[in-house]
mmCIF file of the N, C-alpha and C atoms, coordinates in Angstrom:
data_MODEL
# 
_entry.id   MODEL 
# 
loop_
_atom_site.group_PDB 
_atom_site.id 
_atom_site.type_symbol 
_atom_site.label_atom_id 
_atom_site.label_alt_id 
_atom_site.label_comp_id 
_atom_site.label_asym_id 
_atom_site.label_entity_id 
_atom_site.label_seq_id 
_atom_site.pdbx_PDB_ins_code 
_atom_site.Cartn_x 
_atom_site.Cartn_y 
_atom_site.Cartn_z 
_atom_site.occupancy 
_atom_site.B_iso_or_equiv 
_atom_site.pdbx_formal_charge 
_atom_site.auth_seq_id 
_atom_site.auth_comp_id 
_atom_site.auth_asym_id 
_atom_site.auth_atom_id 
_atom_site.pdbx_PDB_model_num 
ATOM 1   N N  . UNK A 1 1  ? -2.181  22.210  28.212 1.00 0.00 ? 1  UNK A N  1 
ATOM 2   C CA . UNK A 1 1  ? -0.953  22.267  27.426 1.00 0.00 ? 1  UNK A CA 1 
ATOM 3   C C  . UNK A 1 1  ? -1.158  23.282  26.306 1.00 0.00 ? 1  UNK A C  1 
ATOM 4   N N  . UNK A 1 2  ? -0.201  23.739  25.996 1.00 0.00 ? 2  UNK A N  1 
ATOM 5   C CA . UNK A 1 2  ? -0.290  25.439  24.924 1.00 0.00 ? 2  UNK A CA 1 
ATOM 6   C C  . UNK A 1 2  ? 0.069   24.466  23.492 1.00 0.00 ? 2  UNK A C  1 
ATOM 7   N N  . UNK A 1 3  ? -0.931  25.367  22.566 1.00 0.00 ? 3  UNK A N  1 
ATOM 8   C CA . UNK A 1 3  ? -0.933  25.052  21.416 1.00 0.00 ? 3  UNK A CA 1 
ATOM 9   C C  . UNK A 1 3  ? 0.116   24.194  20.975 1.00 0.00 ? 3  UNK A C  1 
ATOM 10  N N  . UNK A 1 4  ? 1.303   25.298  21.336 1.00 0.00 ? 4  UNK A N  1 
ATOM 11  C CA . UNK A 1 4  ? 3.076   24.854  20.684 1.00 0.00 ? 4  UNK A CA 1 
ATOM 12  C C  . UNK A 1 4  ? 3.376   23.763  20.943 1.00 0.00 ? 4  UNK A C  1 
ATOM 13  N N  . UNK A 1 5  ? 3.109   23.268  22.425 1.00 0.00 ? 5  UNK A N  1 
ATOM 14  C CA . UNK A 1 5  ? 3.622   21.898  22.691 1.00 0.00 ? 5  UNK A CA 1 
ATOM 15  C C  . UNK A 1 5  ? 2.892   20.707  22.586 1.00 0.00 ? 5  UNK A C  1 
ATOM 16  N N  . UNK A 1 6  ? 1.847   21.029  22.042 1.00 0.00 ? 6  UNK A N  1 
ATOM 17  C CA . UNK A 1 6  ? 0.693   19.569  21.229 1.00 0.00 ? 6  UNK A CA 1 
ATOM 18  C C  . UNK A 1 6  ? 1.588   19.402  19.940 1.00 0.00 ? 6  UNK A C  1 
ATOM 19  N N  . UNK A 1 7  ? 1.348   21.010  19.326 1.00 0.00 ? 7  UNK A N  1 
ATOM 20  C CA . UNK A 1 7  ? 2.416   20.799  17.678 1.00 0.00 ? 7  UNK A CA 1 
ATOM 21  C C  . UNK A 1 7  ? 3.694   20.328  17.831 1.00 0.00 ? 7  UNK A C  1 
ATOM 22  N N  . UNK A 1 8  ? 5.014   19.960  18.763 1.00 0.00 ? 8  UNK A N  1 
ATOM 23  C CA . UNK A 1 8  ? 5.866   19.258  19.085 1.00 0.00 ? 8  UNK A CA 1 
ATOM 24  C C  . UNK A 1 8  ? 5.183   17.848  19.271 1.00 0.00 ? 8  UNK A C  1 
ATOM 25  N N  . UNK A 1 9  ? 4.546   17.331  20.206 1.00 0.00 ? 9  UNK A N  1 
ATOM 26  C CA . UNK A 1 9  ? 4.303   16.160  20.448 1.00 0.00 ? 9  UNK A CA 1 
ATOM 27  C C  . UNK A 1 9  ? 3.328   15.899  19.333 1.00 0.00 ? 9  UNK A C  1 
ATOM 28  N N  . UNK A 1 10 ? 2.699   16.250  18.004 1.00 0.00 ? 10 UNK A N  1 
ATOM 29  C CA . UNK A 1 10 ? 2.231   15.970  16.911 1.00 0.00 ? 10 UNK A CA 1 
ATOM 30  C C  . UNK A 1 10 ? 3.605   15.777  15.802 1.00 0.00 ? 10 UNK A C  1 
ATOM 31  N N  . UNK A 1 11 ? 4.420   16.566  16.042 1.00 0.00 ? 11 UNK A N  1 
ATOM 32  C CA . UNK A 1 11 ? 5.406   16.773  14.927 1.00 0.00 ? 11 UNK A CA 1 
ATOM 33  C C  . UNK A 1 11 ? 6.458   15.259  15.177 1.00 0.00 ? 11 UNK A C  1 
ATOM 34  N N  . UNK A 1 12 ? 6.392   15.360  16.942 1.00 0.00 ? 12 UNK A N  1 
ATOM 35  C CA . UNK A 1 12 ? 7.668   13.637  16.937 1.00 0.00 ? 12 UNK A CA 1 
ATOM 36  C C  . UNK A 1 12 ? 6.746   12.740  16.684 1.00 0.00 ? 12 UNK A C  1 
ATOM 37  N N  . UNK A 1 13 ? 5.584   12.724  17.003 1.00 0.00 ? 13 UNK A N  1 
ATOM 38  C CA . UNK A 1 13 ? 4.863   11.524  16.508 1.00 0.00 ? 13 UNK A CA 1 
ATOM 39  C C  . UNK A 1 13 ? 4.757   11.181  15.452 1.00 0.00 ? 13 UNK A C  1 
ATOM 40  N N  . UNK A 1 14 ? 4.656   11.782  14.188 1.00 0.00 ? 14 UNK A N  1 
ATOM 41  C CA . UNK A 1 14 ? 4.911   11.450  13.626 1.00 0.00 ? 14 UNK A CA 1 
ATOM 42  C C  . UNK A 1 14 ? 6.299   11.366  12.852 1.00 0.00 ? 14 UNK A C  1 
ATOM 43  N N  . UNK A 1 15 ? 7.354   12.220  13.460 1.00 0.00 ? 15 UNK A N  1 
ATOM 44  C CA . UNK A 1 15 ? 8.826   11.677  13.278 1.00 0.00 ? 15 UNK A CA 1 
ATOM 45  C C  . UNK A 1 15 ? 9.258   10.341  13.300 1.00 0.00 ? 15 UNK A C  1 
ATOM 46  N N  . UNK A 1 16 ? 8.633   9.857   14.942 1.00 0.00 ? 16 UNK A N  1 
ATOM 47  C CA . UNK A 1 16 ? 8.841   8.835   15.317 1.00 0.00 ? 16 UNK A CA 1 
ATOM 48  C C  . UNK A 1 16 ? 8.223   7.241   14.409 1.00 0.00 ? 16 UNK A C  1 
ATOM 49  N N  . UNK A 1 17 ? 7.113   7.928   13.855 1.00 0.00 ? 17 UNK A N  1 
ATOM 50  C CA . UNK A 1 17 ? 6.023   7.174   12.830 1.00 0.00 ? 17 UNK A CA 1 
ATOM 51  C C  . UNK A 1 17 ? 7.152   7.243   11.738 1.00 0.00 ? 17 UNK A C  1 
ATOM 52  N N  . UNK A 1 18 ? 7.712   7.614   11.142 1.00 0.00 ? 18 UNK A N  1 
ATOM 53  C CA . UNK A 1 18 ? 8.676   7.598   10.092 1.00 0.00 ? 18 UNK A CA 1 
ATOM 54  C C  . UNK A 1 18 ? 10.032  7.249   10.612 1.00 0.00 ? 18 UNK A C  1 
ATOM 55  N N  . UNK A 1 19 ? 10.643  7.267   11.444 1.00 0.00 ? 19 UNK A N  1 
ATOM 56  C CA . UNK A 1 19 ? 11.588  5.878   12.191 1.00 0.00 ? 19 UNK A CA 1 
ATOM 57  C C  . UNK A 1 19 ? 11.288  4.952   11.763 1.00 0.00 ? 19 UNK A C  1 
ATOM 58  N N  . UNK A 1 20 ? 10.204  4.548   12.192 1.00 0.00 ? 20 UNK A N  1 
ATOM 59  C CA . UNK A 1 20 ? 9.357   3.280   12.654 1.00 0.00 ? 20 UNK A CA 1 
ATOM 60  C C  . UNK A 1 20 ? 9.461   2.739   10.994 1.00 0.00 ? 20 UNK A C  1 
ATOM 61  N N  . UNK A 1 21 ? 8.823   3.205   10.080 1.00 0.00 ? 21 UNK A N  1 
ATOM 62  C CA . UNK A 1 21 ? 8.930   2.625   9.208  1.00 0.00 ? 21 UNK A CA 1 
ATOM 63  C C  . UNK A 1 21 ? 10.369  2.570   8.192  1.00 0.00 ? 21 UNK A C  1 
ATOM 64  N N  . UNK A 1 22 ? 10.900  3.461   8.492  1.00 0.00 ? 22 UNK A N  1 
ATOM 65  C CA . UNK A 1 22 ? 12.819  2.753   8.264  1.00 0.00 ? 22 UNK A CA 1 
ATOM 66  C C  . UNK A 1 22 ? 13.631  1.855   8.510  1.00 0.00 ? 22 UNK A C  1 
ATOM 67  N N  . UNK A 1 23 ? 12.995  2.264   10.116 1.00 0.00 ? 23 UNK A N  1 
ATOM 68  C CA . UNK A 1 23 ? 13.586  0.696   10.733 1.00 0.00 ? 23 UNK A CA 1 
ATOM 69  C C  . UNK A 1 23 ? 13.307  -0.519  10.130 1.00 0.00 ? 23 UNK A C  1 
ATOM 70  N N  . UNK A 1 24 ? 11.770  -0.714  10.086 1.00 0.00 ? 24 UNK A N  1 
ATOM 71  C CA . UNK A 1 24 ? 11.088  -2.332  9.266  1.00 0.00 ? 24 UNK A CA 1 
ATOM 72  C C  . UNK A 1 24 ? 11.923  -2.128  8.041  1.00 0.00 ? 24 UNK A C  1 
ATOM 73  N N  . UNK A 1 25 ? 11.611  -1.114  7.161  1.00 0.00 ? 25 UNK A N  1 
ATOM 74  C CA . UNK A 1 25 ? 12.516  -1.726  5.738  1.00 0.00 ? 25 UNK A CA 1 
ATOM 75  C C  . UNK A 1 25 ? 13.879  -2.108  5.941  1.00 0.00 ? 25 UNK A C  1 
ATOM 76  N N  . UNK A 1 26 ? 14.982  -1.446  7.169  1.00 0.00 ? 26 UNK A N  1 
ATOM 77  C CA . UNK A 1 26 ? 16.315  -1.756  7.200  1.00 0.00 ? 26 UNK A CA 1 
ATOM 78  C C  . UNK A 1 26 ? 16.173  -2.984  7.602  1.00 0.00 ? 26 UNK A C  1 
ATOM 79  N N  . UNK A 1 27 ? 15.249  -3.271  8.516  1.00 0.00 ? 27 UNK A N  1 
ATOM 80  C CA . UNK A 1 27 ? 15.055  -5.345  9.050  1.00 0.00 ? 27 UNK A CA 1 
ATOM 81  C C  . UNK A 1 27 ? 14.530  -5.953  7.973  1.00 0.00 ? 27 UNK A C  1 
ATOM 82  N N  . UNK A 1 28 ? 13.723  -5.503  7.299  1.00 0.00 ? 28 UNK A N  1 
ATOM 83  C CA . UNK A 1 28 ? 13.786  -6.310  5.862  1.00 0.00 ? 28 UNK A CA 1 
ATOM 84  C C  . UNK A 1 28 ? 14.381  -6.607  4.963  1.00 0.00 ? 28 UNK A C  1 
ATOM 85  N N  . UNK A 1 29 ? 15.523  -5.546  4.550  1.00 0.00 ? 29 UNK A N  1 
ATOM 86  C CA . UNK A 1 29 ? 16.487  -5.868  3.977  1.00 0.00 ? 29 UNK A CA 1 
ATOM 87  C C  . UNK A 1 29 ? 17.925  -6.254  4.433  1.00 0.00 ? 29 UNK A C  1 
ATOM 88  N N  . UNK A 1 30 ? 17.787  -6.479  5.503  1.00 0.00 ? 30 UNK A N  1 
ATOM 89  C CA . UNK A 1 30 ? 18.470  -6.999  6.571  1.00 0.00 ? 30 UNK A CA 1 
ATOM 90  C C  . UNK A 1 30 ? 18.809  -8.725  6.525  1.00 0.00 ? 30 UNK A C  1 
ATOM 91  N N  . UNK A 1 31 ? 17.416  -9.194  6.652  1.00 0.00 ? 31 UNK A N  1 
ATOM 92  C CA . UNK A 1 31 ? 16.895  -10.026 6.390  1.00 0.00 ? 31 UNK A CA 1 
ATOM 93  C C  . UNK A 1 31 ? 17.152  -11.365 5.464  1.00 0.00 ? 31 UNK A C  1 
ATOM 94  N N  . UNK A 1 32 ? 16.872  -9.928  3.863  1.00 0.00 ? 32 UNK A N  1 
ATOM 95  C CA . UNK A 1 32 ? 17.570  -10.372 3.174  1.00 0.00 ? 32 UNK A CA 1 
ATOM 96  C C  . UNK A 1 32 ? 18.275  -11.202 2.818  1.00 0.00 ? 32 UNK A C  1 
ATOM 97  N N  . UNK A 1 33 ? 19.134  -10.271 3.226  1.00 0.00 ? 33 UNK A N  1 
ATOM 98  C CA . UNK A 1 33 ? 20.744  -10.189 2.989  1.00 0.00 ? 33 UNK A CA 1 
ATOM 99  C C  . UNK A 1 33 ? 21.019  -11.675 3.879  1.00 0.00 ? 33 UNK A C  1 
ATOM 100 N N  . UNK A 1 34 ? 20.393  -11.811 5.166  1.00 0.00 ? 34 UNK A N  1 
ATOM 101 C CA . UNK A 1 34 ? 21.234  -13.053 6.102  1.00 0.00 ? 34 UNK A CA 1 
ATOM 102 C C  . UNK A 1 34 ? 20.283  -14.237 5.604  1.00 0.00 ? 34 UNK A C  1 
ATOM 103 N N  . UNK A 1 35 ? 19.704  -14.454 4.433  1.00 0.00 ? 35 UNK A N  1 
ATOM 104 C CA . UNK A 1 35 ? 19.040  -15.592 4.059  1.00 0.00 ? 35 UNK A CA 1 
ATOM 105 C C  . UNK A 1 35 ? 19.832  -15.529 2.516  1.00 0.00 ? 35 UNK A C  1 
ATOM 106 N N  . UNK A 1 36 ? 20.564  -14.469 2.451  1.00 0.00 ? 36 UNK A N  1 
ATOM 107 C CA . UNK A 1 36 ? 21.737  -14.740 1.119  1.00 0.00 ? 36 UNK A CA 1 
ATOM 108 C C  . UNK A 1 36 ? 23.043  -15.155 1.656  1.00 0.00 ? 36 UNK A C  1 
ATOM 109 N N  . UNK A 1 37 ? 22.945  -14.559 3.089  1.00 0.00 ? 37 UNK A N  1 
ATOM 110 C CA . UNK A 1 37 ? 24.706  -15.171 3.455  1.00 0.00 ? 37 UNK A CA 1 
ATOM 111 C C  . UNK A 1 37 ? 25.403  -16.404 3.652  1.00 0.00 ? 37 UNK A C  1 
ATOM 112 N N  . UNK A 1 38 ? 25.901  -16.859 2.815  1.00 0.00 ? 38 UNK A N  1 
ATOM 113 C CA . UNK A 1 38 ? 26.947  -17.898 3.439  1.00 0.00 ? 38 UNK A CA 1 
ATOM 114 C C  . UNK A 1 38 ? 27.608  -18.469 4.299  1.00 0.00 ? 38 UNK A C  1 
ATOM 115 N N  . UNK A 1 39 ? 28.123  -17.399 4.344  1.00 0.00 ? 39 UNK A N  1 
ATOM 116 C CA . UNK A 1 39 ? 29.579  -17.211 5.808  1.00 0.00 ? 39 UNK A CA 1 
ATOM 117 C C  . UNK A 1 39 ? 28.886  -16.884 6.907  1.00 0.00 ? 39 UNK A C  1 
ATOM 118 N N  . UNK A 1 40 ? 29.405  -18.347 7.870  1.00 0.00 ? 40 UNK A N  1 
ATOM 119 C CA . UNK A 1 40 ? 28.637  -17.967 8.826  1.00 0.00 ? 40 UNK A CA 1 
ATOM 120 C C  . UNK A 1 40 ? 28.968  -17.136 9.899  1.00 0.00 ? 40 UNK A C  1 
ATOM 121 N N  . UNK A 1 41 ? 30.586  -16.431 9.698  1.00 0.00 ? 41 UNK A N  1 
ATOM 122 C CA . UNK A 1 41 ? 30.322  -15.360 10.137 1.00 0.00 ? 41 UNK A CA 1 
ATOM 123 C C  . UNK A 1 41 ? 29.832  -13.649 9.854  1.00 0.00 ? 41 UNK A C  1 
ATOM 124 N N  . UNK A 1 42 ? 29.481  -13.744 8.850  1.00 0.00 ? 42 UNK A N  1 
ATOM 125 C CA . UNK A 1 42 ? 28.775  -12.575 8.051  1.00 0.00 ? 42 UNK A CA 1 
ATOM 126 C C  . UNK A 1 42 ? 27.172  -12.870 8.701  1.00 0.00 ? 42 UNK A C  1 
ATOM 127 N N  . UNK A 1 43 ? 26.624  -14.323 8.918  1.00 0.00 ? 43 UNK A N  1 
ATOM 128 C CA . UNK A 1 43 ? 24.928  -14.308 9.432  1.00 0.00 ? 43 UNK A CA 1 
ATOM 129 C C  . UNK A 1 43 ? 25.052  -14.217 10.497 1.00 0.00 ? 43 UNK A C  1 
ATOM 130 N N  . UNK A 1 44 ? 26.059  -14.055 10.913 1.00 0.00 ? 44 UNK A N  1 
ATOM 131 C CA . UNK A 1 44 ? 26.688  -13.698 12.547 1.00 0.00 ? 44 UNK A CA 1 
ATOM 132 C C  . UNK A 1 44 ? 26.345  -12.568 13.026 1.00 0.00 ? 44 UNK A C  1 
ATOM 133 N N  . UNK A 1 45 ? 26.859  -11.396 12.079 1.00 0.00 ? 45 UNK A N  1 
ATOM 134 C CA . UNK A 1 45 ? 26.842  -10.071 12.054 1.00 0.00 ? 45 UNK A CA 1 
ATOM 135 C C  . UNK A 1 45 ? 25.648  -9.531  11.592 1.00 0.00 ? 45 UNK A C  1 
ATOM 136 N N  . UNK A 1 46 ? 25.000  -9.986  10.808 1.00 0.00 ? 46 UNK A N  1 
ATOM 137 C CA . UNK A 1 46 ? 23.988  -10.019 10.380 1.00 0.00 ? 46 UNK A CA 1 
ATOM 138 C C  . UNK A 1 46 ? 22.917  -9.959  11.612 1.00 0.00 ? 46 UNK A C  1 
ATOM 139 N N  . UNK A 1 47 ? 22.684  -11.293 11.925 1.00 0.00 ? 47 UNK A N  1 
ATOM 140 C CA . UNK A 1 47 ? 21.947  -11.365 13.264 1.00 0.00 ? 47 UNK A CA 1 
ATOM 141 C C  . UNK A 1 47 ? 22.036  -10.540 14.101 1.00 0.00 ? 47 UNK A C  1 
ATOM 142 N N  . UNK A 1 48 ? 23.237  -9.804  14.438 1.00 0.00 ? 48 UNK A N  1 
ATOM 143 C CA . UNK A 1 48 ? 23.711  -9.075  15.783 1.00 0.00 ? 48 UNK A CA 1 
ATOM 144 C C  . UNK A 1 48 ? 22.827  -7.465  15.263 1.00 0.00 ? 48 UNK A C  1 
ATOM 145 N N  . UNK A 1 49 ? 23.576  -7.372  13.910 1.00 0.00 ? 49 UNK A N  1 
ATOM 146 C CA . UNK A 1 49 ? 22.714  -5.618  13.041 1.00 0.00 ? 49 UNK A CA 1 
ATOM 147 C C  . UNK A 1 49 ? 21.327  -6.186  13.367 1.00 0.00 ? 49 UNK A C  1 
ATOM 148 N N  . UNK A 1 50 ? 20.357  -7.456  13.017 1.00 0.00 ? 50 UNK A N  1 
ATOM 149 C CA . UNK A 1 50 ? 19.538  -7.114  12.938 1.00 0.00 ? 50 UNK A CA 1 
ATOM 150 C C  . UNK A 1 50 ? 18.288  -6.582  14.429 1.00 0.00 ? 50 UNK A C  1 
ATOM 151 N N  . UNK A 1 51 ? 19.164  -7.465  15.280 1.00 0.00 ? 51 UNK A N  1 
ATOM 152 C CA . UNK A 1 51 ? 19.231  -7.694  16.824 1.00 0.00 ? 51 UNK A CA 1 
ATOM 153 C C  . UNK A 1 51 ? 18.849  -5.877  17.356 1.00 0.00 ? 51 UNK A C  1 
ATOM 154 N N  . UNK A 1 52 ? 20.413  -5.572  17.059 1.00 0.00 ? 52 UNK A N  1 
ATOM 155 C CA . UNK A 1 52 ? 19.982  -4.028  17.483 1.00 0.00 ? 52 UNK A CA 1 
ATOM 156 C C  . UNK A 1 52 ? 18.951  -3.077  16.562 1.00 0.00 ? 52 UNK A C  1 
ATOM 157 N N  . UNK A 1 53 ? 18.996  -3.405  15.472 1.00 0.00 ? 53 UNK A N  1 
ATOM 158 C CA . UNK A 1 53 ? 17.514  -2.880  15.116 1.00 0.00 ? 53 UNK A CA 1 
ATOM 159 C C  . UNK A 1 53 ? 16.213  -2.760  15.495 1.00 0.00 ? 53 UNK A C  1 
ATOM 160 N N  . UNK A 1 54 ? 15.805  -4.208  15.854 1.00 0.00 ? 54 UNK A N  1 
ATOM 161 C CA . UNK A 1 54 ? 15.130  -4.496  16.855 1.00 0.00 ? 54 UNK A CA 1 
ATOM 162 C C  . UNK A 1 54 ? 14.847  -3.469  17.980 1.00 0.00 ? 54 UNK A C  1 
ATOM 163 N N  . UNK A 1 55 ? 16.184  -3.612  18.465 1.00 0.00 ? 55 UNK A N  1 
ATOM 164 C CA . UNK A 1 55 ? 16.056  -2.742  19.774 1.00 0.00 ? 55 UNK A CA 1 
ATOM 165 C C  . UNK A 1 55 ? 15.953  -1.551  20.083 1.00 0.00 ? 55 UNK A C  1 
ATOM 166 N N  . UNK A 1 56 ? 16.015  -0.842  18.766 1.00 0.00 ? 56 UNK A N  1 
ATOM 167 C CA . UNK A 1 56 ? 16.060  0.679   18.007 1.00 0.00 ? 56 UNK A CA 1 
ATOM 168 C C  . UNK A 1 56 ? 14.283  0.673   17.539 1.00 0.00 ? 56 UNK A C  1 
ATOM 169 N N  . UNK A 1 57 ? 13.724  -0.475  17.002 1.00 0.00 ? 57 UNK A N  1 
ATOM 170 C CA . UNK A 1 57 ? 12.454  -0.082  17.078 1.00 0.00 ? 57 UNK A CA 1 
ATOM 171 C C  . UNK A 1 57 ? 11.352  -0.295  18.013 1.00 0.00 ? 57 UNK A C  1 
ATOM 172 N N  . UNK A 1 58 ? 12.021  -1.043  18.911 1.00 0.00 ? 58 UNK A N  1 
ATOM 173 C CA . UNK A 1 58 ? 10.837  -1.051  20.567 1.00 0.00 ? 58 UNK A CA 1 
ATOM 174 C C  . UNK A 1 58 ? 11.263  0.234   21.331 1.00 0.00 ? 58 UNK A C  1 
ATOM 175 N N  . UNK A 1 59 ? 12.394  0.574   21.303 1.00 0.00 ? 59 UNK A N  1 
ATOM 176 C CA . UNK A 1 59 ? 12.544  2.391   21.661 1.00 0.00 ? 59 UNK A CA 1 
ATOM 177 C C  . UNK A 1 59 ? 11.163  3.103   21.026 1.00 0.00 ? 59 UNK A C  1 
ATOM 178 N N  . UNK A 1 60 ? 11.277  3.364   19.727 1.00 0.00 ? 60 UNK A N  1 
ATOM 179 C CA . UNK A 1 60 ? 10.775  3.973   18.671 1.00 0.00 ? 60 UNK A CA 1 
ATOM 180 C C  . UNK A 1 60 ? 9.424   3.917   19.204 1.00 0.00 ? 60 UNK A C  1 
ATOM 181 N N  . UNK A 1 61 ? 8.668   2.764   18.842 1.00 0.00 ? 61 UNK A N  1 
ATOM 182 C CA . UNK A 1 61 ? 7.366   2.446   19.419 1.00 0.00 ? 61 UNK A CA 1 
ATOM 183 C C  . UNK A 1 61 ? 7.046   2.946   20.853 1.00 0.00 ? 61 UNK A C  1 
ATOM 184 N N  . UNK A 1 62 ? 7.953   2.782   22.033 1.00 0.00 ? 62 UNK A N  1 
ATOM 185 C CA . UNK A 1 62 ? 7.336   3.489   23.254 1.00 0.00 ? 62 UNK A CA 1 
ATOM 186 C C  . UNK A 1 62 ? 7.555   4.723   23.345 1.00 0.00 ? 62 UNK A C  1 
ATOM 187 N N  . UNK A 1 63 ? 8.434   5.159   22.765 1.00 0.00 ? 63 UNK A N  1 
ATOM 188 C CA . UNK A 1 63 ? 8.582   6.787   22.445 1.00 0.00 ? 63 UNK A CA 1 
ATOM 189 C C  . UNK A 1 63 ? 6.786   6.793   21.492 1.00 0.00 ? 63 UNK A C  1 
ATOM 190 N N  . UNK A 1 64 ? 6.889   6.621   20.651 1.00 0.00 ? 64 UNK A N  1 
ATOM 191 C CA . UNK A 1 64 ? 5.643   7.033   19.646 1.00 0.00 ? 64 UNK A CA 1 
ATOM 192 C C  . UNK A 1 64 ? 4.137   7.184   20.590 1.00 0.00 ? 64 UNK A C  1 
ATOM 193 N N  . UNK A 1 65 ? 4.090   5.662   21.467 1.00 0.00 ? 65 UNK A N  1 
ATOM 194 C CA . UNK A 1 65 ? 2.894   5.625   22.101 1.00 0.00 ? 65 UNK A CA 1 
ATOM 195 C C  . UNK A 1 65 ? 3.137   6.483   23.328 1.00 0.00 ? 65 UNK A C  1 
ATOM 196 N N  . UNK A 1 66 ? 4.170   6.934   24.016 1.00 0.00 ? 66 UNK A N  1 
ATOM 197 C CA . UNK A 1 66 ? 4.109   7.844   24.764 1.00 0.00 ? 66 UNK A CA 1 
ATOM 198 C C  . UNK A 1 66 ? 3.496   9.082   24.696 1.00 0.00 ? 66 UNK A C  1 
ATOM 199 N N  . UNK A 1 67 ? 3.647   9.651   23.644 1.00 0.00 ? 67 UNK A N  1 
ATOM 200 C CA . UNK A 1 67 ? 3.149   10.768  22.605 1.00 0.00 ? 67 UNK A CA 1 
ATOM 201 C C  . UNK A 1 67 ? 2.048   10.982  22.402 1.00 0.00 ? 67 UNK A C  1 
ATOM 202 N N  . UNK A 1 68 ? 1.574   9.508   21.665 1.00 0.00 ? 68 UNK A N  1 
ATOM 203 C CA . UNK A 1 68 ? 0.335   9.249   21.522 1.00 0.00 ? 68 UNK A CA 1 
ATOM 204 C C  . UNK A 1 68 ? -0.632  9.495   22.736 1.00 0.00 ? 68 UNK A C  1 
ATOM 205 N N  . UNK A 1 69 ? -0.353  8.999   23.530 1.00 0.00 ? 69 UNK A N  1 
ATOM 206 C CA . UNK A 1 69 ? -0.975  8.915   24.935 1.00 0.00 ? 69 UNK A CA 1 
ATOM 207 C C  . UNK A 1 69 ? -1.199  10.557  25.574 1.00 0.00 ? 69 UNK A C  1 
ATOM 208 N N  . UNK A 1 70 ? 0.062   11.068  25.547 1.00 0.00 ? 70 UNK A N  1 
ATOM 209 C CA . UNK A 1 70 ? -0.265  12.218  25.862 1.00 0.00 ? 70 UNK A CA 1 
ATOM 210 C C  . UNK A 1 70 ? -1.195  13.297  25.155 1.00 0.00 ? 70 UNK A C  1 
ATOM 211 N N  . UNK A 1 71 ? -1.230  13.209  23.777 1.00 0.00 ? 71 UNK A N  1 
ATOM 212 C CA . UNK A 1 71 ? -2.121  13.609  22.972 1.00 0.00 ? 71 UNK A CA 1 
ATOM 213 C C  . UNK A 1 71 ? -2.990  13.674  23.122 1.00 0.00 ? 71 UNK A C  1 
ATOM 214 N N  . UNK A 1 72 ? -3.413  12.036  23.644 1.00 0.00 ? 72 UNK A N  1 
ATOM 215 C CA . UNK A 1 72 ? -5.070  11.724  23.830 1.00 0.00 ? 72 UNK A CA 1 
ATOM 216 C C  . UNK A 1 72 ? -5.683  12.690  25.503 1.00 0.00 ? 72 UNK A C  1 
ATOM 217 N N  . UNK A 1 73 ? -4.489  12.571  26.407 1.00 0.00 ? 73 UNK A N  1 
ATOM 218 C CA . UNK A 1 73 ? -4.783  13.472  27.192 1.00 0.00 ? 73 UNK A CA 1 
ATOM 219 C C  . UNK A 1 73 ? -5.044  14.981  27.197 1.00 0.00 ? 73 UNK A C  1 
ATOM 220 N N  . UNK A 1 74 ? -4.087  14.818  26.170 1.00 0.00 ? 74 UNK A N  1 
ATOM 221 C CA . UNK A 1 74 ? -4.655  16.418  25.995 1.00 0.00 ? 74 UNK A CA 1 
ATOM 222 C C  . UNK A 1 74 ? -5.702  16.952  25.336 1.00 0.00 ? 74 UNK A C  1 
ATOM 223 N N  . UNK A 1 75 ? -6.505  16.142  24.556 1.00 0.00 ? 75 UNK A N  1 
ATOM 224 C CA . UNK A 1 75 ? -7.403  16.025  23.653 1.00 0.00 ? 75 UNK A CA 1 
ATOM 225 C C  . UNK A 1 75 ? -8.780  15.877  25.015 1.00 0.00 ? 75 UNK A C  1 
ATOM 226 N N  . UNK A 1 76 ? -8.399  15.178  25.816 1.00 0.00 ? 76 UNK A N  1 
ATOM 227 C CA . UNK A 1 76 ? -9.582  14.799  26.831 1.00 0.00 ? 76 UNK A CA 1 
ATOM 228 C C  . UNK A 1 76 ? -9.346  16.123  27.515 1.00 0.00 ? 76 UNK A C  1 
ATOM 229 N N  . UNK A 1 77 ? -8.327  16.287  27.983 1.00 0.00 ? 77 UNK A N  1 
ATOM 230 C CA . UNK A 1 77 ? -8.654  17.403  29.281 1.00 0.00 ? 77 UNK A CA 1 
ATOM 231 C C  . UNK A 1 77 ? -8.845  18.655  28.837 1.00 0.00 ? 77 UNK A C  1 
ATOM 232 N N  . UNK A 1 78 ? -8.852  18.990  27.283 1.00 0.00 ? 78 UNK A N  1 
ATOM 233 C CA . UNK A 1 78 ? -9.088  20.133  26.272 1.00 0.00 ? 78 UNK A CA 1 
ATOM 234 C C  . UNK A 1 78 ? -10.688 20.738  26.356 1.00 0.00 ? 78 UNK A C  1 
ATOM 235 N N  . UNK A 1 79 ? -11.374 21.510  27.280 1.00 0.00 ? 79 UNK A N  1 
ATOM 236 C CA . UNK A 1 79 ? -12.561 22.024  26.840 1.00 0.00 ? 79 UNK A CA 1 
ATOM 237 C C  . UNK A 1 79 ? -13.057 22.537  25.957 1.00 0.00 ? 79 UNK A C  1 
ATOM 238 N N  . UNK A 1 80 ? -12.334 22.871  25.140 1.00 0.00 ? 80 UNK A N  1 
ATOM 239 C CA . UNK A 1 80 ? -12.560 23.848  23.929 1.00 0.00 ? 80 UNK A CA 1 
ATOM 240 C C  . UNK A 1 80 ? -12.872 22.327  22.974 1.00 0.00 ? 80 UNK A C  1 
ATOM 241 N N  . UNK A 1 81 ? -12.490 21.073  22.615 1.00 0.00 ? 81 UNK A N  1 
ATOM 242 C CA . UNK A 1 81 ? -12.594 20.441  21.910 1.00 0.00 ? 81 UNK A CA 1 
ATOM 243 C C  . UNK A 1 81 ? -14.023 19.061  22.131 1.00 0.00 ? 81 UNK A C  1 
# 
């Protein structure tokens, strides 16, 4: 693999590494918020935002370790290194 496209799959990895940690603070304050809510249809909605967050950061994570993975391959099959 050519220089350029390690520095892409270095550059989303850690993009993806900074997702990753947006996401947790938006589920944390997410969180929050549905252990302040009342209305139970607001912890309704609540639940559902936090639901797809969720599902926005197990994307995130197999995107990241995909990356990762390939990295490491390229790092192994690299003679020069």
């Amino acid at each position: 693999m050519e220089s350029i496209e390690v520095g892409q799959l270095e550059r989303e990895t850690h993009e993806l590494i900074g997702a990753l940690d947006a996401v947790s603070t938006l589920r944390e304050e997410l969180e929050l918020r549905l252990e302040e809510a009342r209305d139970d249809c607001v912890r309704e909605v609540l639940d559902n935002i936090i639901a797809l967050v969720d599902t926005q950061g197990i994307e995130y994570r197999h995107r990241r370790d995909e990356c990762r993975a390939r990295l490491q391959r390229e790092e192994h099959d690299d003679p020069e290194q």
